[in-house]
C-alpha positions as a Markdown table, in Angstrom:
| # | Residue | x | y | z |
|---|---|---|---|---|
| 1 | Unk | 44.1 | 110.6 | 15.3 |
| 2 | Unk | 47.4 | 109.1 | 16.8 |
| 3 | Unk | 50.7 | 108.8 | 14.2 |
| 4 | Unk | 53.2 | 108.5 | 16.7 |
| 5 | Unk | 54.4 | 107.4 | 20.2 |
| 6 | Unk | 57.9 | 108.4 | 21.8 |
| 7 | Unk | 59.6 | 108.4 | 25.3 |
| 8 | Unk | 58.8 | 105.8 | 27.0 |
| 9 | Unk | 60.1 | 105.8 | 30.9 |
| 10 | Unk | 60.2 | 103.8 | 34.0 |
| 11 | Unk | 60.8 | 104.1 | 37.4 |
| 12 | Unk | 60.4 | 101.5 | 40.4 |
| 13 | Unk | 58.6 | 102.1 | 43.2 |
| 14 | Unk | 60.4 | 104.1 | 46.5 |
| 15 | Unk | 62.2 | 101.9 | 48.4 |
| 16 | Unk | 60.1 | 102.9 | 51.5 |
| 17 | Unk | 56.2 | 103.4 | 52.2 |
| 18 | Unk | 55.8 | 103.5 | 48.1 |
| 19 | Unk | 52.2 | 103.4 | 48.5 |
| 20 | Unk | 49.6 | 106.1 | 50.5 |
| 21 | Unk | 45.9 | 105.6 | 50.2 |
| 22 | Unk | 44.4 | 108.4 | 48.1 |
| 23 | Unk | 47.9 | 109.3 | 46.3 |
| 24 | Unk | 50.1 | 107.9 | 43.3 |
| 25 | Unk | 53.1 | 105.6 | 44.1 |
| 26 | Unk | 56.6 | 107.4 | 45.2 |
| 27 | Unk | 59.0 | 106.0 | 42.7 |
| 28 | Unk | 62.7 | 106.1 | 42.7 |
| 29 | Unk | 64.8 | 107.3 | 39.7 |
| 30 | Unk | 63.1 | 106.8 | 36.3 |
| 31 | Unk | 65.0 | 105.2 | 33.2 |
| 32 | Unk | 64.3 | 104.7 | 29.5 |
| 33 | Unk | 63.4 | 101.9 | 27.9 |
| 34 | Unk | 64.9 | 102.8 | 24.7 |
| 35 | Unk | 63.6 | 103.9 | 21.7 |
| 36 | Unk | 59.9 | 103.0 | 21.4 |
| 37 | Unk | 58.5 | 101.7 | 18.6 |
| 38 | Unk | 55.1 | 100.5 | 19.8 |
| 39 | Unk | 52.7 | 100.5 | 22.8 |
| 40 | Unk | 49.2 | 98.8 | 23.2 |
| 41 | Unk | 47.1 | 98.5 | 26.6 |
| 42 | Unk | 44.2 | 95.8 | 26.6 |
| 43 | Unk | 42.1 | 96.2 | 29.9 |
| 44 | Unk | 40.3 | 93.5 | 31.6 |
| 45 | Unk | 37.2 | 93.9 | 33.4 |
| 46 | Unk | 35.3 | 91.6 | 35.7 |
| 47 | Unk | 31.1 | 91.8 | 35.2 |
| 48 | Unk | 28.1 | 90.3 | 37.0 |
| 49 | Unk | 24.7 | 90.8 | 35.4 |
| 50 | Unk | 21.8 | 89.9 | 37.5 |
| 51 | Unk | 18.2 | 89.4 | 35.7 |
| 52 | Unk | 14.3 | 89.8 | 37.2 |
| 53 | Unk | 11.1 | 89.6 | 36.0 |
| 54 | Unk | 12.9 | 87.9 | 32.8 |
| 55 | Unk | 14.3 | 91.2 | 32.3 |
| 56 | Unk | 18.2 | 93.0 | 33.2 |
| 57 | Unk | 18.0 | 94.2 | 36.2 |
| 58 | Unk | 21.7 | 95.3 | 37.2 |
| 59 | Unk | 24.8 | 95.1 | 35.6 |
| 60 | Unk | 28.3 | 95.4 | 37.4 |
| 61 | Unk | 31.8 | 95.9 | 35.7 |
| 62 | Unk | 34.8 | 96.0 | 37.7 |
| 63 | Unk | 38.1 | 97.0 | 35.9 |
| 64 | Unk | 40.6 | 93.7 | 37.1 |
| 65 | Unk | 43.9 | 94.6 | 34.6 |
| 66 | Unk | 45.7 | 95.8 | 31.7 |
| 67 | Unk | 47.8 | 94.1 | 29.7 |
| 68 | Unk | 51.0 | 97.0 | 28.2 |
| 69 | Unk | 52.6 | 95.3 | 25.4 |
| 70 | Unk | 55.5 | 97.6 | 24.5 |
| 71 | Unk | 58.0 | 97.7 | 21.6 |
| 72 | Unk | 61.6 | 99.1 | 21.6 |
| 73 | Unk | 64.2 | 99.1 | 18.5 |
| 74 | Unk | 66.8 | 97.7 | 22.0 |
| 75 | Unk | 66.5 | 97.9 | 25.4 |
| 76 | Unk | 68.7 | 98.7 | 27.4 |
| 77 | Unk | 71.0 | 96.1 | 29.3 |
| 78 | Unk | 70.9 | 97.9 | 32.5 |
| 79 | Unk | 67.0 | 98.7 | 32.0 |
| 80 | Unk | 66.3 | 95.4 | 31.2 |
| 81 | Unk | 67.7 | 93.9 | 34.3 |
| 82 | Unk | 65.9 | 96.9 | 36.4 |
| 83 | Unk | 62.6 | 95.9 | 35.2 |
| 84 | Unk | 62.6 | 92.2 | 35.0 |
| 85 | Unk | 65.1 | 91.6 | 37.8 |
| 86 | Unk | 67.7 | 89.8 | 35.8 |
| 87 | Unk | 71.1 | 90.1 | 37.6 |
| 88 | Unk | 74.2 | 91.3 | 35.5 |
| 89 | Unk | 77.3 | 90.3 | 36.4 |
| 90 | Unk | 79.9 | 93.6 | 37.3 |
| 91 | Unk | 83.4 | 92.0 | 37.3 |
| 92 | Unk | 85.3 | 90.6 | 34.4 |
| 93 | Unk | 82.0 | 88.9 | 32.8 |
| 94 | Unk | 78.7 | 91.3 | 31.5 |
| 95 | Unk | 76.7 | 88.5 | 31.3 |
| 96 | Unk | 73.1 | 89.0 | 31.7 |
| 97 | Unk | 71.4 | 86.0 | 34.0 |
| 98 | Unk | 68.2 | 84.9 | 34.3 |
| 99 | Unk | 67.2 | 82.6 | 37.2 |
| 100 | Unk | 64.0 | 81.1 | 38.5 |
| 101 | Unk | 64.9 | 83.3 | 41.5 |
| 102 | Unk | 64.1 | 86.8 | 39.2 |
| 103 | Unk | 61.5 | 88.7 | 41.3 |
| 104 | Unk | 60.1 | 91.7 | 39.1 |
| 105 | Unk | 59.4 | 94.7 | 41.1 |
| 106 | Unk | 56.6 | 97.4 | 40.8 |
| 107 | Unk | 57.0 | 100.6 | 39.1 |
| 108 | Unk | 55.2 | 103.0 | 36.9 |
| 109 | Unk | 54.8 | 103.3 | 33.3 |
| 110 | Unk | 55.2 | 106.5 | 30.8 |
| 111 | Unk | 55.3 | 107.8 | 27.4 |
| 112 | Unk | 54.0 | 110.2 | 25.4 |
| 113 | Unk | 51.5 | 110.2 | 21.7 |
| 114 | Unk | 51.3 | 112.6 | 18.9 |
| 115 | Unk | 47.5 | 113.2 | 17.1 |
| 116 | Unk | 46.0 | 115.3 | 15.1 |
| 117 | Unk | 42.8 | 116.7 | 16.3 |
| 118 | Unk | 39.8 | 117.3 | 14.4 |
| 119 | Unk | 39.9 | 120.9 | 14.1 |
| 120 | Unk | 43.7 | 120.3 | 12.4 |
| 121 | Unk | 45.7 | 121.2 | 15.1 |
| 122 | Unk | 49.3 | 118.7 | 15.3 |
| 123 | Unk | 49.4 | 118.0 | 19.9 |
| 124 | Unk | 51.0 | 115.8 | 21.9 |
| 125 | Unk | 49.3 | 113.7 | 25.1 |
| 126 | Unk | 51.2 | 112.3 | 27.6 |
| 127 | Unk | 50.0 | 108.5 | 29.2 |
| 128 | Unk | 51.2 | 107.3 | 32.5 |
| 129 | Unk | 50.3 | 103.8 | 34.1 |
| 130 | Unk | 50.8 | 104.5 | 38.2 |
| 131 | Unk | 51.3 | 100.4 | 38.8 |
| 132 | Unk | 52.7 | 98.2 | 36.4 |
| 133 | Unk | 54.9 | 94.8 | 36.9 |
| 134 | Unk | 56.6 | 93.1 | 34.1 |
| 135 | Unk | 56.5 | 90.0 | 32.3 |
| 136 | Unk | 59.4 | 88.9 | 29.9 |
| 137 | Unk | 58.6 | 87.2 | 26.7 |
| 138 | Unk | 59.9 | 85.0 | 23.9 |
| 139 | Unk | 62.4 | 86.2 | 21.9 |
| 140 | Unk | 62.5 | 84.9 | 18.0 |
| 141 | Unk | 66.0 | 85.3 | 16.8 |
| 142 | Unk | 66.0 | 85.3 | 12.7 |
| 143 | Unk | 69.2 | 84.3 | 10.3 |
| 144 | Unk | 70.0 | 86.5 | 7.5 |
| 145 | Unk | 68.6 | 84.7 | 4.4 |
| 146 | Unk | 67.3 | 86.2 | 1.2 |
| 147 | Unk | 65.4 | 88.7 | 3.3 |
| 148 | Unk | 66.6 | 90.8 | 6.3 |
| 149 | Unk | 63.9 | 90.8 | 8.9 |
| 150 | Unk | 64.1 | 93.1 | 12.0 |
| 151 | Unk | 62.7 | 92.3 | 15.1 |
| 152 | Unk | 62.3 | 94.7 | 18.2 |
| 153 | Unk | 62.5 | 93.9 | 21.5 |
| 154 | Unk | 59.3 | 93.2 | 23.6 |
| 155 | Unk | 58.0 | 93.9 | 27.0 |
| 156 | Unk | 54.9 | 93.0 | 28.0 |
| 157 | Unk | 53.7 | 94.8 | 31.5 |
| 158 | Unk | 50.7 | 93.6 | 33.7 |
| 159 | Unk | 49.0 | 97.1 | 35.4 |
| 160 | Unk | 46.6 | 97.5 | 38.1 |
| 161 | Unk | 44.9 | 99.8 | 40.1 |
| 162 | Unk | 47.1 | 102.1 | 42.6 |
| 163 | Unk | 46.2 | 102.6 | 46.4 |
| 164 | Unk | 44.3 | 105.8 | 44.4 |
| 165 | Unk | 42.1 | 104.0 | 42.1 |
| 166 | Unk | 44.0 | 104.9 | 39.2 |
| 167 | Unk | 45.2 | 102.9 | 36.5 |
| 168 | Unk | 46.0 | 105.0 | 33.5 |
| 169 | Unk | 46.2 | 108.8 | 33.3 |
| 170 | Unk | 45.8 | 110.8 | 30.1 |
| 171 | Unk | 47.2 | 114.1 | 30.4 |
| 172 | Unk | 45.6 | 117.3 | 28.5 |
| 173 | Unk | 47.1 | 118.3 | 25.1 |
| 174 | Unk | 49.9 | 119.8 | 25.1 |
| 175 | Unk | 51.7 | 122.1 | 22.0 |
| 176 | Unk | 55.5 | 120.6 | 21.8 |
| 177 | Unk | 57.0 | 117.1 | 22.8 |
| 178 | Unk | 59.1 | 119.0 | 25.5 |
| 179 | Unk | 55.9 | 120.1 | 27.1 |
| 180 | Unk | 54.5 | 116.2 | 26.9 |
| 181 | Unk | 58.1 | 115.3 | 27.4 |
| 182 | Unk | 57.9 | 117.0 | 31.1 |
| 183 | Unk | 54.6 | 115.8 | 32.0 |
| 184 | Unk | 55.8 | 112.3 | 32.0 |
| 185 | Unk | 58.7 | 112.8 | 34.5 |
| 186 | Unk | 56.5 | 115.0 | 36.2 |
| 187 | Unk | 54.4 | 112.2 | 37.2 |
| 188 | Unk | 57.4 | 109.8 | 38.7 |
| 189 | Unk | 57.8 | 113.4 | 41.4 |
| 190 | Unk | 54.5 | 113.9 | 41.6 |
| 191 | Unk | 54.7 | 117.5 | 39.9 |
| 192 | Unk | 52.3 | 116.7 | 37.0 |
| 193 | Unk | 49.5 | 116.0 | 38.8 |
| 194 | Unk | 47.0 | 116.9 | 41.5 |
| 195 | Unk | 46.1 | 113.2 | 42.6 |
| 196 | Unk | 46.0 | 113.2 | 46.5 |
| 197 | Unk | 46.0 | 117.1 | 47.1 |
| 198 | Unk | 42.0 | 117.3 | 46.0 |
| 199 | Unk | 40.3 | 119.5 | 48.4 |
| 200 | Unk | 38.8 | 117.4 | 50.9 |
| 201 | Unk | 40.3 | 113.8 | 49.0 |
| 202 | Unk | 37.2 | 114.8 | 46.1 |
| 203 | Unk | 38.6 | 114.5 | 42.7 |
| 204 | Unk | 36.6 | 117.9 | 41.1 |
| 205 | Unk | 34.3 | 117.5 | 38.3 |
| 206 | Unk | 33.3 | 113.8 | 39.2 |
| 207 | Unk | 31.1 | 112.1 | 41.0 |
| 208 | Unk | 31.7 | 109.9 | 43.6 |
| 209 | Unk | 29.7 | 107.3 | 41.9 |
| 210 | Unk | 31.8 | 107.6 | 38.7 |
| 211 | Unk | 35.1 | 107.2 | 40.6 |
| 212 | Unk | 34.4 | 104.1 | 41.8 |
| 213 | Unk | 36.8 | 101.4 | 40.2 |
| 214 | Unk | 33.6 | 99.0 | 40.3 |
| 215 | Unk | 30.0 | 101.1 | 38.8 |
| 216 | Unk | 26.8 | 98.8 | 39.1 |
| 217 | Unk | 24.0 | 100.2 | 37.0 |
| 218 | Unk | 20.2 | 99.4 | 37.6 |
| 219 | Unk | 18.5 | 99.1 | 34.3 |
């Protein structure tokens, strides 16, 4: 069971050649996105079902997106204007712009869960979305009255599939949050994971059938 989410990074994507067929994005430096205080993905899939003989004959379902709402107690000024591509102002003024001109750029998405399992033991797993883009959203702002209401600040990220065919990694359980803690930088360098260095392009202990972004099953 998950009770807790913590360190939540992003980094855009290289400046050059970001994306290799068969490999994760390069991305530039990472940043944080504060301190997170909630994170829910809701995937999209496309689907086709085709009938004969009055019966189901094959079914198709193609993952198309995921929506990454995230929660932070504040983002960061400079964080926010990295990820949405807002333009703050860097001589006598700190204002914070945003114009119809904003272009949001690609980058990749990190953080990290606490659980316990089953058999009692207390772990951490680390999740990583390779191609994300952000949206910004409404804010509410709320006046002190007779009850103080706190509000976090929202990001909501659209992900897709990379050039790999990934679009959300789990890593395996690790002991301490420093561990987890290093497996999500490790996957802005590359370091935590073997994605594009598979012997022969194969990813081991999969089919080829099961790899496949769209799987049509005859029934």
């Amino acid at each position: 069971m998950d009770y807790g989410a913590k360190y939540i990074r992003w980094a855009p994507f290289a400046a050059e050649s970001p994306q290799k067929m068969g490999k994760l994005p390069s991305y530039g430096p990472a940043i944080t996105l504060g301190a997170l205080n909630k994170a829910t993905d809701t995937p999209a899939f496309n689907e086709a079902k085709g009938y004969g003989d009055n019966v189901l004959k094959v079914y198709v379902n193609k993952f198309k997106e995921t929506v990454i709402a995230i929660e932070t107690t504040e983002v960061p000024r400079d964080s926010m204007s990295a990820v949405s591509g807002t333009t703050l102002e860097s001589e006598t003024k700190k204002n914070m712009r945003f114009r119809s001109t904003d272009k949001t750029p690609y980058g990749g998405l990190g953080f990290f869960v606490s659980k316990i399992l089953d058999d009692g033991r207390d772990v951490c797993m680390g999740i990583f979305y390779p191609k994300v883009k952000a949206m910004l959203q409404g804010a509410t702002y709320n006046t002190d009255g007779e009850n103080i209401t706190l509000s976090t600040s929202k990001l909501q990220f659209t992900g897709s599939a990379c050039d790999s065919g990934d679009w959300k990694i789990e890593s395996d359980f690790f002991e301490t949050e420093e561990e987890a803690q290093a497996w999500v930088d490790g996957m802005f360098d590359g370091t935590s994971t073997d994605i594009g260095n598979e012997a022969g392009g194969e990813i081991q202990g999969q089919s080829a059938t099961a790899r496949a972004a769209g799987k049509a099953a005859t029934v």
